[in-house]
N, C-alpha and C positions, 0 to 999 in steps of 0.2 A: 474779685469780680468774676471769675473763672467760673464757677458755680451757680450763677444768681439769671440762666436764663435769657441773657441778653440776644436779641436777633442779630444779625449782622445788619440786616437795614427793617424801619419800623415796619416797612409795607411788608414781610414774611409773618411778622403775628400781624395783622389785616388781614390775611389770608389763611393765617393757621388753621387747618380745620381736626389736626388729629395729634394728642399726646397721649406718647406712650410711655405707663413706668413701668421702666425695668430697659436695663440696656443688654440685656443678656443675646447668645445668638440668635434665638429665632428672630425675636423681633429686628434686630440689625441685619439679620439675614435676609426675612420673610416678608415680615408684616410690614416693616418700613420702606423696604422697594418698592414693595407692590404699589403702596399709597402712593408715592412718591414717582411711580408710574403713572399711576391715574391722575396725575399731575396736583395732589395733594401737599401743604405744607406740613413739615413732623415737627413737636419738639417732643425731644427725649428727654426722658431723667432717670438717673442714673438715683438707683436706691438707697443702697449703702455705699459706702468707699465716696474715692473723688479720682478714679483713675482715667475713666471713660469721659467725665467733663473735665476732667486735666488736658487730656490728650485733644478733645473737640478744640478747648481754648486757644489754640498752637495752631490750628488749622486755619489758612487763610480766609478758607471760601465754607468754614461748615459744613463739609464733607469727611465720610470718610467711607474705606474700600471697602467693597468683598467680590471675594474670589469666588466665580462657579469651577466649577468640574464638568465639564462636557462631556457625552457620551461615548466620545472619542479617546475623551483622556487630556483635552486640552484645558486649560486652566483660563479664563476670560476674569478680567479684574473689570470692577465695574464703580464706580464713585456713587454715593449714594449721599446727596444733600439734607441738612436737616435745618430748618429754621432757627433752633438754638437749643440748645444742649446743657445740663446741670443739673446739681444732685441733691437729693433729700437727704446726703449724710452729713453735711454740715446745717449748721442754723443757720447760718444767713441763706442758705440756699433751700431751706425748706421753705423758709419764709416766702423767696420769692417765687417758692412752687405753687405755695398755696393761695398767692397772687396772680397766680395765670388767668383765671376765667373773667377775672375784670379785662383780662388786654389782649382775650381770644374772641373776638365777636363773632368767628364762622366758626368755632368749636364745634363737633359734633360725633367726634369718634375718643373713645378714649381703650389704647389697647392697653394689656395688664400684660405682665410676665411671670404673676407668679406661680410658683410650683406648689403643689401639695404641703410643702411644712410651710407657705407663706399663705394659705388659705385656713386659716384661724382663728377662731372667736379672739376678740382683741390684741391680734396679730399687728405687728406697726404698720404694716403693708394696707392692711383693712382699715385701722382706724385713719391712715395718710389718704386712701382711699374716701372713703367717710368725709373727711374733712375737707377734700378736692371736692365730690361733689354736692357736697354742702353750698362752697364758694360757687360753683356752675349755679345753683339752685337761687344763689343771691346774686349773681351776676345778670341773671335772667334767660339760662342757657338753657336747653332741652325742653323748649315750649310745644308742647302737639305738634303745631307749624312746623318745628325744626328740633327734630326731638336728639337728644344725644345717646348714643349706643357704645356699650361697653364691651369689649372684646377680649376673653382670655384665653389665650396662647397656650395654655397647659393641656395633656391630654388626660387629666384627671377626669371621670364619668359626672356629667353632672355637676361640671365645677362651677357655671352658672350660678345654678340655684345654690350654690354652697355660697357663694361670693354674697350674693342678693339676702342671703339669710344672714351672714354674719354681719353684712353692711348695716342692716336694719338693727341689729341685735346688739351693735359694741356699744361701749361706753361713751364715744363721740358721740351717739346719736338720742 
């Protein structure tokens, strides 16, 4: 069950408006505070491995820390909540990845983590990608009215249009 997405209570996916794959730092660092500042719900999923939804699972309350580094030199730890947390590296937990957008009804951000060798003509990342907004596409997600925006983290030039080409282009589609 550790894997498969679960909220802590249903009303955080009621709310959920933003998943992100890839649990790597920036986004636990960056992207995910921020949201989560702007009083947004996050779930995370963890790409490969099961060590980042292992460790969420253990966690009471769906948090977990990061440390800044102050100008000073002071180190501030800060708890960072996330609605529910799990990985696309086992099967039961891709499965219920690929089941999110039926049980996101305020979806409408989805950030990406990936790096340059995970932006690939039929990369798993792309076609996991692919296949997630596929499910938003059938769920009835990113209508004009409430359109859904994809967000990737990488500082590759133009990673956009490389994501949006290979989406269109892999074999999922």
């Amino acid at each position: 069950l550790e894997h498969r997405f679960e909220p802590l209570d249903e009303a955080a996916f009621a709310k959920a408006s933003a998943v992100c794959m890839g649990t790597g730092r920036f986004l636990r660092a960056v992207l995910v505070p921020a949201l989560t500042e702007l009083g947004e719900e996050v779930v995370l999923a963890q790409t490969r491995g099961t060590s980042f939804g292992s460790y969420m699972a253990k966690r009471e309350n769906r948090a977990y820390e990061v440390d800044t580094v102050e100008h000073d030199g002071t180190v501030v730890t800060s708890s960072v909540p996330v609605a529910a947390c799990g990985t696309l590296g086992t099967a039961d937990g891709r499965l219920a990845f690929m089941s999110l957008p039926g049980r996101l009804p305020a979806l409408r951000l989805l950030g990406l983590g990936l790096t340059e060798a995970g932006i690939a003509h039929n990369g798993r990342s792309i076609l996991d990608l692919a296949e997630f907004l596929h499910g938003c596409f059938r769920a009835g997600l990113g209508r004009p009215e409430a359109p859904l925006s994809v967000v990737n983290t990488d500082n590759m030039p133009l990673n956009g249009d490389a994501i949006g080409r290979f989406v269109r282009a892999c074999d999922y589609t």
